[in-house]
C-alpha positions as CSV (number, residue, x, y, z in Angstrom):
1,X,4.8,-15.2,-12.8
2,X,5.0,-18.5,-11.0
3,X,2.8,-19.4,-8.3
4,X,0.5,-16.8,-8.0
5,X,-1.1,-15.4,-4.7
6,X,-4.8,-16.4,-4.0
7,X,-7.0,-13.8,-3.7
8,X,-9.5,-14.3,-0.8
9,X,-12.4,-11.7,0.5
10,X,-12.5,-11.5,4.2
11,X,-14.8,-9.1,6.3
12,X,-13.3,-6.9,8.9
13,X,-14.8,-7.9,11.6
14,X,-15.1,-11.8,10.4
15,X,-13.8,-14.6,12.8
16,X,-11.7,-15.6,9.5
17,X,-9.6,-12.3,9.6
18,X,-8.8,-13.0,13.6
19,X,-7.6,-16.2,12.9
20,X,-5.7,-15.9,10.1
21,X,-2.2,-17.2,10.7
22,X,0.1,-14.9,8.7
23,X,3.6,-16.2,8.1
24,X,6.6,-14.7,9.9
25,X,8.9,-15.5,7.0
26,X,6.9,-13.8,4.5
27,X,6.8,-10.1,3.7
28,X,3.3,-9.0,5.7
29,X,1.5,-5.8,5.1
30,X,-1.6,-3.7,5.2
31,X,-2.8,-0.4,3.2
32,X,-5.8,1.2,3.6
33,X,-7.1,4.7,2.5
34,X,-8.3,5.4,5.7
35,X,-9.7,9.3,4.7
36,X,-8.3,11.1,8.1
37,X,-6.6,9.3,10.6
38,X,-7.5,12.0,13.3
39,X,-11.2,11.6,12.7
40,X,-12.6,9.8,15.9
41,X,-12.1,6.4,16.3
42,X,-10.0,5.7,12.9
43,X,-6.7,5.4,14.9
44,X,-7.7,2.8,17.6
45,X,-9.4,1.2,15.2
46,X,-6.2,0.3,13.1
47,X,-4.5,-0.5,16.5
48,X,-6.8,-2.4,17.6
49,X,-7.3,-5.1,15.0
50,X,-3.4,-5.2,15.0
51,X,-3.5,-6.9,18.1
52,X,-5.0,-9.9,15.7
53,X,-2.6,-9.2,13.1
54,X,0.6,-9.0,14.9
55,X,2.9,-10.2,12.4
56,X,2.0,-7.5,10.0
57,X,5.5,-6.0,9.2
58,X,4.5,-3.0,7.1
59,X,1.6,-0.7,7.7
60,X,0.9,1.7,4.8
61,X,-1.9,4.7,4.5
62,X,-3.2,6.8,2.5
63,X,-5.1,10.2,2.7
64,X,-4.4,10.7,6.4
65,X,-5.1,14.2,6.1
66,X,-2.6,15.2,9.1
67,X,-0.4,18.4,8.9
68,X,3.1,18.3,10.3
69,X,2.3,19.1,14.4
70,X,-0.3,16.2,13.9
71,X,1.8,13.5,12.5
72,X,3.6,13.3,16.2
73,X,0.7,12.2,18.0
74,X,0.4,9.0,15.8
75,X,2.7,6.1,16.5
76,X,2.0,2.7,17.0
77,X,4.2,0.9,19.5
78,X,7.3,-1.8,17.6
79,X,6.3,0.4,14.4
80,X,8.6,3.7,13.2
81,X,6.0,5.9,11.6
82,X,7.3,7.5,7.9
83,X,4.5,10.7,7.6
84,X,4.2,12.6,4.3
85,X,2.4,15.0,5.9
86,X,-0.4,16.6,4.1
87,X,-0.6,19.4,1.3
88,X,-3.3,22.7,2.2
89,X,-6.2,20.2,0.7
90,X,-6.5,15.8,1.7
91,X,-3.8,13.7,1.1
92,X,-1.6,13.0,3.8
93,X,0.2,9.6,3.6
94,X,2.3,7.1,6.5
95,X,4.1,4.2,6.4
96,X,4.8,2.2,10.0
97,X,7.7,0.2,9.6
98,X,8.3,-3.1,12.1
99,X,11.3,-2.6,14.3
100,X,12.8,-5.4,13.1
101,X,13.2,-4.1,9.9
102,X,15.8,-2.1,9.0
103,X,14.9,1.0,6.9
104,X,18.1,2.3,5.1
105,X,17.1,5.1,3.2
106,X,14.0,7.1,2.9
107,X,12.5,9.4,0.5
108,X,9.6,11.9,-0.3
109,X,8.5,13.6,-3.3
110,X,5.3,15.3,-4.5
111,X,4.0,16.5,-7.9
112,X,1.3,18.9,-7.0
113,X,-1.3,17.2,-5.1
114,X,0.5,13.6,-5.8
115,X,2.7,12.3,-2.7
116,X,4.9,9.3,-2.9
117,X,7.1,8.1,-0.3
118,X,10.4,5.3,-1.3
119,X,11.9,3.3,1.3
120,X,15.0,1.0,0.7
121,X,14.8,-1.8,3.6
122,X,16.0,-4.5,5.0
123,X,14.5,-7.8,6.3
124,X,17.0,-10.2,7.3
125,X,19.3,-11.0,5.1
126,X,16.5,-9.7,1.9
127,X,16.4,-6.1,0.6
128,X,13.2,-4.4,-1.1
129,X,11.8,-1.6,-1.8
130,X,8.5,-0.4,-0.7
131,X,6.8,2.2,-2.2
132,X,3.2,3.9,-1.1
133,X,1.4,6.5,-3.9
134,X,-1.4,8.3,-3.1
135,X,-3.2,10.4,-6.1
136,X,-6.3,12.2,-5.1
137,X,-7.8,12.5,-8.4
138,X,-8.1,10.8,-11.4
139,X,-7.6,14.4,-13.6
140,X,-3.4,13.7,-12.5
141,X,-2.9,10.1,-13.8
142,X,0.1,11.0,-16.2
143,X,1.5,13.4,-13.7
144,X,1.8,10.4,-11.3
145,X,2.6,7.4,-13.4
146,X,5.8,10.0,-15.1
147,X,6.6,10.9,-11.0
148,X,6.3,7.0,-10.2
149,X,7.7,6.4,-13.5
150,X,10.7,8.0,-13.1
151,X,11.7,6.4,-9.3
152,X,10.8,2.7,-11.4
153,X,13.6,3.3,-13.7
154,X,16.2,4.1,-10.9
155,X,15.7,1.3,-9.0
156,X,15.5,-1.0,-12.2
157,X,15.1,-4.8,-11.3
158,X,15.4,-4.5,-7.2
159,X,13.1,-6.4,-5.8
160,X,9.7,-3.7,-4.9
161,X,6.4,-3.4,-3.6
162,X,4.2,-0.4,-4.5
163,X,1.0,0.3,-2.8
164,X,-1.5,3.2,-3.7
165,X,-4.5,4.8,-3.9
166,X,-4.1,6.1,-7.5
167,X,-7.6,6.5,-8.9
168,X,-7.0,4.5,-11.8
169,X,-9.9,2.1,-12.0
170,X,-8.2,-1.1,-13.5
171,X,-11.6,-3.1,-13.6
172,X,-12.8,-1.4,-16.6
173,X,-11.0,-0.9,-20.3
174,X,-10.3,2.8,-20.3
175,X,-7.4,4.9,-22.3
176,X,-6.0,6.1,-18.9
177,X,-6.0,2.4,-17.5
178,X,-4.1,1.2,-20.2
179,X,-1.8,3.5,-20.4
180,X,-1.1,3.6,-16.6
181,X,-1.0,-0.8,-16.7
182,X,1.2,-0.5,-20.4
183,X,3.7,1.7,-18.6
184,X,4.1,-0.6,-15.8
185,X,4.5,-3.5,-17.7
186,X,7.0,-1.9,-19.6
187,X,9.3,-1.7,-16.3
188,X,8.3,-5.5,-15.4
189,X,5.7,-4.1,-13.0
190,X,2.3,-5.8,-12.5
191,X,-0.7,-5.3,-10.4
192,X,-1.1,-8.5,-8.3
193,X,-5.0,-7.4,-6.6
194,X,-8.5,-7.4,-8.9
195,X,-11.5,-7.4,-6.4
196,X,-13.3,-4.1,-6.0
197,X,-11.1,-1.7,-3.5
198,X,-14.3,0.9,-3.3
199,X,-17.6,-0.4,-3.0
200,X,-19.8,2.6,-3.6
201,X,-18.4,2.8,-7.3
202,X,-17.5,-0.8,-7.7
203,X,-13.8,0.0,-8.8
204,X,-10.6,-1.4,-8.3
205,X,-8.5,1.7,-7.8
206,X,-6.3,0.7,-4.5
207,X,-3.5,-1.4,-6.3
208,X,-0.7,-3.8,-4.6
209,X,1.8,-3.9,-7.3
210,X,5.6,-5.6,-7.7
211,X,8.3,-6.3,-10.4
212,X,8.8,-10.1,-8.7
213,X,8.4,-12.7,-11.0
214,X,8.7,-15.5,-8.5
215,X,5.7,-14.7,-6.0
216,X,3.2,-16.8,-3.9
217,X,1.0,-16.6,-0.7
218,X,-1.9,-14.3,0.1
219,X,-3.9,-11.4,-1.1
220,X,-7.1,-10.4,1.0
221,X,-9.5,-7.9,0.2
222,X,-10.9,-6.5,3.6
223,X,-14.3,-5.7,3.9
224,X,-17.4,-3.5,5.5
225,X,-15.0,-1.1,6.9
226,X,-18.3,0.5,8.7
227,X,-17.7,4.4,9.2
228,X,-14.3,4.1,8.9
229,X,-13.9,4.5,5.0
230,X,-15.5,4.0,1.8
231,X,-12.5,1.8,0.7
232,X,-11.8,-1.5,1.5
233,X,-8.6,-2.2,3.2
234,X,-5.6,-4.7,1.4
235,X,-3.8,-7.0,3.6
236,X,-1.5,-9.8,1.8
237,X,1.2,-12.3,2.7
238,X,3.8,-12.9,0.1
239,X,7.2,-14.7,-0.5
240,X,9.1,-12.9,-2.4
241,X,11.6,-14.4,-4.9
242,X,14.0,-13.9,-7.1
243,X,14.8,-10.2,-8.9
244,X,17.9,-8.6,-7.4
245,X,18.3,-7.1,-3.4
């Protein structure tokens, strides 16, 4: 991979993260496991530091614990919200989608408690996929990597971005880590963050991950979420080159 991203640790409520100038020509995101979005305060919250990150183009979470008549309430304005709504126990996911891109084909699947949404867009004239995981526990790693596995090998070298929360602690040598990081690279895949994602246990189990080969810009690890989450939250900023739309 040529030109990696740097990978910089910013707090959330840091006069770094407010200023940061995020590119309009590169692919912006943020995913957070924000551990219910209806829980007071966790909504505005991610609206309201949007208003310093306006150029973020995709907005992906994780365990929003929201049921179906909930997921109506939460929109974000310029976004189109994609809810996985929840099964009876956590998970929940969304992804908000800018309006200027185009999102051409959507789908959902689930493998008991493990939720993964696929959607094929457009930016400009450059296609990708983005793809958001969430598996609550660590007892379902091969159920998820064989459900992820199996949506890798139809979409084959497009270009893709994959976001989680997958409970596979990739800071530490482990049989289920290296099975999970073995069976990406096997499909070209490769995680692209390594600081800790939850504090409390010091792992790195939030991933950003892509098959691009040709990559550079920004990773940030966002800290001190207060009593929003135990997680931190992943913002980046990344060219993406080469592979096929």
């Amino acid at each position: 991979m040529n030109s990696p991203p740097d990978l910089v640790e910013l707090c959330w409520n840091s006069s770094q993260l407010h200023e940061l100038d995020l590119k309009n020509n590169n692919l912006n995101g943020l995913f957070l496991n924000i551990r219910s979005l209806k829980a007071q305060g966790k909504f505005d919250f991610i609206k309201n530091n949007l208003d310093t990150l306006s150029c973020v183009d995709v907005i992906c979470l994780v365990e929003t614990w929201l049921d179906e008549a909930d997921s109506k309430y939460f929109s974000i304005p310029n976004y189109k919200p994609y809810h996985f709504t929840r099964s009876p126990r956590g998970g929940g996911t969304v992804c908000f989608i800018k309006s200027t891109i185009q999102c051409l084909n959507c789908q959902f699947d689930s493998s008991g408690n493990i939720q993964i949404t696929i959607l094929k867009c457009k930016s400009n004239s450059m296609y990708f996929n983005s793809i958001l995981v969430c598996n609550p526990t660590m007892y379902t790693i091969v159920d998820c990597t064989d459900l992820l596995g199996k949506y890798l090998d139809q979409i084959g070298n497009n270009r893709t971005i994959i976001l989680g929360d997958f409970n596979i602690d990739i800071s530490k040598a482990s049989i289920q880590s290296d099975q999970y990081m073995n069976n990406l690279a096997t499909r070209g895949y490769h995680v692209l963050n390594s600081n800790i994602t939850r504090p409390a246990s010091g792992s790195v189990i939030d991933h950003l991950i892509t098959n691009c080969q040709n990559i550079s810009g920004n990773i940030y690890t966002i800290t001190n979420p207060g009593d929003i989450t135990d997680h931190n939250a992943l913002l980046w900023s990344l060219k993406l080159k080469g592979n096929k739309n």
